[in-house]
C-alpha positions as CSV (number, residue, x, y, z in Angstrom):
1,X,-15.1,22.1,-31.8
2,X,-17.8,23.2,-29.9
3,X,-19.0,24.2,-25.9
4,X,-21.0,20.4,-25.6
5,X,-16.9,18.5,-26.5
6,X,-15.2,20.9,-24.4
7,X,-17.6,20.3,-21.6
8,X,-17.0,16.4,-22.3
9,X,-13.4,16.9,-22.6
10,X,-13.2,18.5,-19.2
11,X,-15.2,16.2,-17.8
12,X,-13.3,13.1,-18.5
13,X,-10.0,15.1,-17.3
14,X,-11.7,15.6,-14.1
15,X,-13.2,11.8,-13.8
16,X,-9.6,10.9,-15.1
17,X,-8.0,12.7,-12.0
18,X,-10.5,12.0,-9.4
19,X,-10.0,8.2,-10.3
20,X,-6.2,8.4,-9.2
21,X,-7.4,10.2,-5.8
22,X,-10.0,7.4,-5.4
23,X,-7.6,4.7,-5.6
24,X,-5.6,6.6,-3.1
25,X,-7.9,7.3,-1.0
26,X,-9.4,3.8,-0.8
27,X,-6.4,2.0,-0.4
28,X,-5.7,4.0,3.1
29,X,-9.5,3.5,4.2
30,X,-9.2,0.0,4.0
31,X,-6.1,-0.2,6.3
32,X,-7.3,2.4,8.4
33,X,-10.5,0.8,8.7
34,X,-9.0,-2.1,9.5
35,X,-6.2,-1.3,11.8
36,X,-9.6,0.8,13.7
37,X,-11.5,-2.6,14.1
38,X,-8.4,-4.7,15.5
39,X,-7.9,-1.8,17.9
40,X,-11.7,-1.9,18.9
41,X,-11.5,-5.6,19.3
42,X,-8.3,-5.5,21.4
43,X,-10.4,-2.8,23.4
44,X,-13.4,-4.4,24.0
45,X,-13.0,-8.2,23.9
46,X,-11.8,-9.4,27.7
47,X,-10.7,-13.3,25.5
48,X,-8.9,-13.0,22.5
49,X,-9.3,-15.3,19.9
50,X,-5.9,-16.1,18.2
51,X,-6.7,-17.4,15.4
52,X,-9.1,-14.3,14.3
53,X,-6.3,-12.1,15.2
54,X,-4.4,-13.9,12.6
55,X,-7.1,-13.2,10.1
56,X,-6.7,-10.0,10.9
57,X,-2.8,-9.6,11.1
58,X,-3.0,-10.9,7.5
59,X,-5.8,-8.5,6.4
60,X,-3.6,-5.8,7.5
61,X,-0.4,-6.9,5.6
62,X,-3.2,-7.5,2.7
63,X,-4.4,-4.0,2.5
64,X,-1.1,-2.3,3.5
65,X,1.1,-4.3,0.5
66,X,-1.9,-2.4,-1.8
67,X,-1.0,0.5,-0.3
68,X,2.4,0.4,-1.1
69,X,2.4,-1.1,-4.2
70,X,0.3,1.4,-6.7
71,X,0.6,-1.5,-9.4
72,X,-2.6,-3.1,-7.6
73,X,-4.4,0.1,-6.6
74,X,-6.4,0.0,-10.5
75,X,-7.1,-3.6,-9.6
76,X,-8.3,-3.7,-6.2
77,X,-8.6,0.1,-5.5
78,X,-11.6,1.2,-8.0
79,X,-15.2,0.2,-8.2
80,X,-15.2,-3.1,-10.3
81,X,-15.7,-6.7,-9.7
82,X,-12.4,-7.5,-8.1
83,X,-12.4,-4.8,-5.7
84,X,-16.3,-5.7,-4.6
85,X,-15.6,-9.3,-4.1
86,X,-12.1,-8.7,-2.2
87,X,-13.7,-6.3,0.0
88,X,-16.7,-8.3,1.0
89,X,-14.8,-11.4,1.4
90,X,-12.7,-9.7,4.1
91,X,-15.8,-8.7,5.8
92,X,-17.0,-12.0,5.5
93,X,-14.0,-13.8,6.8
94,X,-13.8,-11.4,9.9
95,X,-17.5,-11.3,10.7
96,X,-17.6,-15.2,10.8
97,X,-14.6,-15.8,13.0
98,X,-15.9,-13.4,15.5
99,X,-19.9,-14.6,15.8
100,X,-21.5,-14.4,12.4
101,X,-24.6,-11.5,12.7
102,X,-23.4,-10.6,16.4
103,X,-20.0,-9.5,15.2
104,X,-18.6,-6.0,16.3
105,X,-17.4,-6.3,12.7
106,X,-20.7,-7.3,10.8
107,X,-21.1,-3.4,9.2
108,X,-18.0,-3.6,7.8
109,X,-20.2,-4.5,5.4
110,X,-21.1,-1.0,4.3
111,X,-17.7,-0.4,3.5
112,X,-17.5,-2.1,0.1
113,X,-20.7,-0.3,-1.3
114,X,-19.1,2.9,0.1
115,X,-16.1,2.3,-2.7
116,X,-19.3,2.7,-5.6
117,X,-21.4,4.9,-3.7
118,X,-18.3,7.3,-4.3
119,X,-18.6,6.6,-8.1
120,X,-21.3,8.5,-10.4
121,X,-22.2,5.1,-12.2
122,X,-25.3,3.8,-10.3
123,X,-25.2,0.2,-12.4
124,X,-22.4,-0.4,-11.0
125,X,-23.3,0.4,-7.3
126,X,-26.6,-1.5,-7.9
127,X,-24.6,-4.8,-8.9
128,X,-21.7,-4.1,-6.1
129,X,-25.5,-4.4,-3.5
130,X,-26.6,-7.2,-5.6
131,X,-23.0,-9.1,-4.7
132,X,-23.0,-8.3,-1.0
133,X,-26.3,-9.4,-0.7
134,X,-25.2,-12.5,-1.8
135,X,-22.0,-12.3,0.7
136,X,-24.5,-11.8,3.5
137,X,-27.0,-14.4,2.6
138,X,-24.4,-16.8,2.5
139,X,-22.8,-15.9,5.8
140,X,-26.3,-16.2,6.8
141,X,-26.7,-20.0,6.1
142,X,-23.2,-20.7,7.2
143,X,-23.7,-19.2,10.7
144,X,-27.7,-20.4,10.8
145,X,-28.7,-16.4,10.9
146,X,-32.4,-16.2,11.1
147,X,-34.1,-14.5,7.8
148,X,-34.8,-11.7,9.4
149,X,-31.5,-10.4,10.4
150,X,-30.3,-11.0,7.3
151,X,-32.8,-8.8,5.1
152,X,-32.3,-6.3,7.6
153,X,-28.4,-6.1,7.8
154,X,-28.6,-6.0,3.8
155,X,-31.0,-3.4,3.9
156,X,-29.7,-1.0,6.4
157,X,-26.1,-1.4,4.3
158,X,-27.7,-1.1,1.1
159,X,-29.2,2.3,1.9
160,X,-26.4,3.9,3.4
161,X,-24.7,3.8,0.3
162,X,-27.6,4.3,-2.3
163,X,-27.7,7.4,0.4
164,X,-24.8,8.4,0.1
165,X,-24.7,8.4,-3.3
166,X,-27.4,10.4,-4.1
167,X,-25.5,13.1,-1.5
168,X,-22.8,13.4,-3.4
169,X,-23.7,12.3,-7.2
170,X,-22.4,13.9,-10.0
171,X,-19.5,15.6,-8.3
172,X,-19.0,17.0,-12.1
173,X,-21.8,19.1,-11.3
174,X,-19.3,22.5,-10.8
175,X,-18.4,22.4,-14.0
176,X,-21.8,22.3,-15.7
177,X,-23.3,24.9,-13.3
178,X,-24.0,28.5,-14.5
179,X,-21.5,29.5,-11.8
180,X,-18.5,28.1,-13.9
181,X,-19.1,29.4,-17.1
182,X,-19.1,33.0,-18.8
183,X,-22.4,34.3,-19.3
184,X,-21.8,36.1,-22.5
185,X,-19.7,33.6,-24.7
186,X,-20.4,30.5,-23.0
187,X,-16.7,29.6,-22.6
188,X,-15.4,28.2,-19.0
189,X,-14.7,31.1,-16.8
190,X,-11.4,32.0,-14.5
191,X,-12.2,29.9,-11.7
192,X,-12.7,26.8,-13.8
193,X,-9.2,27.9,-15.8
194,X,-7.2,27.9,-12.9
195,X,-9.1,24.5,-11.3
196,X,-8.0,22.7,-14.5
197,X,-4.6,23.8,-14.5
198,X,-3.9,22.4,-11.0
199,X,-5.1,19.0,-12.4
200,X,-2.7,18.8,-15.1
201,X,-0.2,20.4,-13.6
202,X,-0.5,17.5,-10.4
203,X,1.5,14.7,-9.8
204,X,-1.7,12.6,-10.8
205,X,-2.0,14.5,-14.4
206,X,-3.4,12.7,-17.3
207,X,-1.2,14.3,-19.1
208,X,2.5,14.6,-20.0
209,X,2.9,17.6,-20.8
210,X,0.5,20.4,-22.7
211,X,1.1,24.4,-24.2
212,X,-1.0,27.0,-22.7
213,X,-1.8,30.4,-24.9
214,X,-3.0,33.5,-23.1
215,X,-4.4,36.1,-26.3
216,X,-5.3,39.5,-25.6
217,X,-7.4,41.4,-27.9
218,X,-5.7,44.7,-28.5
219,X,-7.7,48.0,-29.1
220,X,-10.5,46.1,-27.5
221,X,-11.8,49.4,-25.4
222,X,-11.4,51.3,-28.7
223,X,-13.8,49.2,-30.2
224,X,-15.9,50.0,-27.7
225,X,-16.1,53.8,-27.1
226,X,-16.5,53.4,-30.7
227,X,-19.0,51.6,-31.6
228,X,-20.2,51.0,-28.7
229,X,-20.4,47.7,-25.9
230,X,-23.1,45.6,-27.9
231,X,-20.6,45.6,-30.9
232,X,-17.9,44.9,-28.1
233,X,-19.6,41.8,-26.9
234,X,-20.7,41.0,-30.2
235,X,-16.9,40.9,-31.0
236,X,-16.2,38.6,-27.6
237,X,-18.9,36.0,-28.9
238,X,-17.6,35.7,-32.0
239,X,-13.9,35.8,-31.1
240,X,-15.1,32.8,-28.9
241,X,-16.5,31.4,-31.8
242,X,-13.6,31.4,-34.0
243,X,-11.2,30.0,-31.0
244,X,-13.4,26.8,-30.6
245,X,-13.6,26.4,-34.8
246,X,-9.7,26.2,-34.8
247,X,-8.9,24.1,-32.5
248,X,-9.1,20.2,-31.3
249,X,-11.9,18.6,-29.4
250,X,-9.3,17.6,-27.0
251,X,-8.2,21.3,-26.5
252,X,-10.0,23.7,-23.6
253,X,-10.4,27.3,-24.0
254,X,-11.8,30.2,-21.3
255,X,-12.6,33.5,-20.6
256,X,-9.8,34.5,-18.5
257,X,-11.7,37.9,-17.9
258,X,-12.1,41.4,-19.6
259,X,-10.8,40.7,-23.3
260,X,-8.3,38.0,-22.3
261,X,-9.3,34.1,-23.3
262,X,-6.8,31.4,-22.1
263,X,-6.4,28.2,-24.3
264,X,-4.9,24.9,-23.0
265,X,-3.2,22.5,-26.0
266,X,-3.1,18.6,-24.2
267,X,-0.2,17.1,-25.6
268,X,0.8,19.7,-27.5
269,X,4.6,20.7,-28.1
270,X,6.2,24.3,-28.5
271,X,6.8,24.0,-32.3
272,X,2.8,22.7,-32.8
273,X,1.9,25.5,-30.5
274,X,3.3,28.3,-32.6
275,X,1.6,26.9,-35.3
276,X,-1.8,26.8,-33.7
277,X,-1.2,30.8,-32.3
278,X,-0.6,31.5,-35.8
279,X,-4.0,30.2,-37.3
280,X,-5.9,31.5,-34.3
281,X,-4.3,34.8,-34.8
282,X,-5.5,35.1,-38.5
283,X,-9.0,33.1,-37.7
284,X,-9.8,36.3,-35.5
285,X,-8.0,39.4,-37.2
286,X,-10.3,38.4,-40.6
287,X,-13.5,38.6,-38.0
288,X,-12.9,42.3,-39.3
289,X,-13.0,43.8,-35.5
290,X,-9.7,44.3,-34.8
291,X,-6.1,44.7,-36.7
292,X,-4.0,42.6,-34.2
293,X,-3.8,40.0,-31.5
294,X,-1.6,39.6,-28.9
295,X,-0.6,36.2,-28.0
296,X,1.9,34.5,-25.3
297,X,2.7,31.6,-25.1
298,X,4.2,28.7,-22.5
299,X,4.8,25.1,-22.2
300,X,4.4,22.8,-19.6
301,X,6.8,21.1,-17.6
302,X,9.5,22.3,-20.2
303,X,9.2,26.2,-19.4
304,X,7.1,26.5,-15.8
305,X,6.0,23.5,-13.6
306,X,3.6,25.3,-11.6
307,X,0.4,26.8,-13.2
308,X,0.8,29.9,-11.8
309,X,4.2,30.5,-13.1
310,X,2.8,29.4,-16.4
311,X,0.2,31.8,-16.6
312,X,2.6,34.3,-15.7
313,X,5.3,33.8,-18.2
314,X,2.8,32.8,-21.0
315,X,1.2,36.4,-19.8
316,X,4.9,38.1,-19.9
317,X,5.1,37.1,-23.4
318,X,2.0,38.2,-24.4
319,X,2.5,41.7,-22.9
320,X,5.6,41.7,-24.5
321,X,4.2,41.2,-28.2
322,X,1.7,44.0,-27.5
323,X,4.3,46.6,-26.2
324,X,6.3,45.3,-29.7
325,X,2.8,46.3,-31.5
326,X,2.8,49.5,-30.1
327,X,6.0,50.5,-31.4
């Protein structure tokens, strides 16, 4: 394994993750958003129109039964097809009932290209503009809309979200910045550790279940006021090194500070995990540096469902086999 899969592998956690909040999140927009225009309408029309209220009654019981239901979030929750056409043909159906171009509603247009302008692909926000281009032109010939309007409705909709997406694009960005990474080993640093640990550890985890290994390197400031700190960071490079060669793509490892590297096994059971410690431990004592490792272990949901109790009993352990060395 090396630093460019681990980067990858994190990275598709965090997409993962950030998809199940998106659908979430979406899925209360939409009925918030809607719920907020009925209440406008109600507000500022003196003549209500019955029959768009329906419309909108049913839009309500529409977006609320996706809230409830998570079953339909993936389908009409996430940028894709199904999710562009749904949410344009609401606008549609509520801007025409209620005056075509002059309705309070027309701008709910923005709303669908908001769902991809949220999402790092920009082919797929470019074809969700294409579609409601389309939407609008054709609510533009229904209602007799004059050109003009319609290019600049289409326009005005199609740059708030292109805007919006360069604001915010490549939300990854924190975990390929120098800020989250060790500067001498290259490995993730603390901060990143502990970030990732609260993902899989969520109620929204991509994974099951997963070991974590905290490994101390013991007489580590021996080697130093020895033979000095170049040889000591020498060591911490190649210790790195030998971590990343003996493990999966799929795994994660960091620099939880000072000597200390934290390792994270997806889908990895105790009896697998013991195992791994094991080759790890021999892959670094042969580096030559140093005559023992300390190593704890902990497996999650099993032993700690919180990270924080994770790291703590995994660290407990590993103190524990380095107060055993001592002896």
């Amino acid at each position: 394994m090396n630093i460019k899969n681990m980067e990858n592998n994190l990275k598709l956690i965090w997409q993962e993750t950030n998809k199940l909040h998106k659908k979430k999140l979406i899925s209360r927009l939409r009925l918030i958003v809607l719920i907020i225009g009925l209440f406008f309408y109600l507000l500022i029309e003196p003549a209500y129109d019955i029959k768009l209220l329906a419309i909108m009654a049913l839009l309500i019981t529409y977006a609320g039964t996706i809230l409830i239901f998570p079953s339909l979030q993936p389908l009409l929750s996430y940028p894709n097809l199904t999710t562009a056409l749904s949410d344009n043909a609401m606008v549609f159906i509520v801007s025409y009932f209620s005056g075509g171009f002059q309705s309070p509603f027309i701008f709910g247009f923005a709303f669908p290209l908001l769902v991809f302008a949220v999402h790092p692909s920009r082919k797929k926000l470019f074809r969700a503009v294409a579609l409601s281009w389309v939407i609008i032109f054709l609510l533009g010939i229904l209602t007799n809309c004059h050109p003009r309007t319609f290019i600049h409705l289409a326009i005005t909709v199609s740059f708030i979200a292109i805007f919006t997406n360069m604001l915010i694009y490549d939300e990854l960005r924190i975990l390929t910045s120098a800020a989250s990474r060790d500067g001498l080993t290259g490995l993730f640093n603390h901060k990143i550790f502990f970030e990732v640990l609260h993902i899989l550890t969520s109620a929204d985890s991509p994974v099951s279940h997963f070991s974590l290994i905290m490994l101390d390197l013991d007489d580590f400031k021996k080697l130093n006021d020895e033979k000095g700190h170049l040889v000591g960071d020498q060591a911490l490079k190649e210790v790195a090194n030998a971590i990343l060669s003996n493990i999966r793509d799929s795994d994660m490892v960091f620099r939880y500070g000072g000597d200390e590297f934290a390792i994270i096994l997806p889908e990895i059971n105790y009896n697998s995990c013991q195992s791994i410690v094991e080759r790890l431990r021999n892959a670094i004592i042969n580096l030559g540096y140093f005559t023992s490792v300390s190593i704890g272990t902990a497996v999650y949901p099993n032993e700690a469902d919180n990270p924080y109790l994770l790291v703590e009993l995994a660290d407990k352990r590993m103190y524990a086999e380095k107060n055993l060395d001592k002896k």
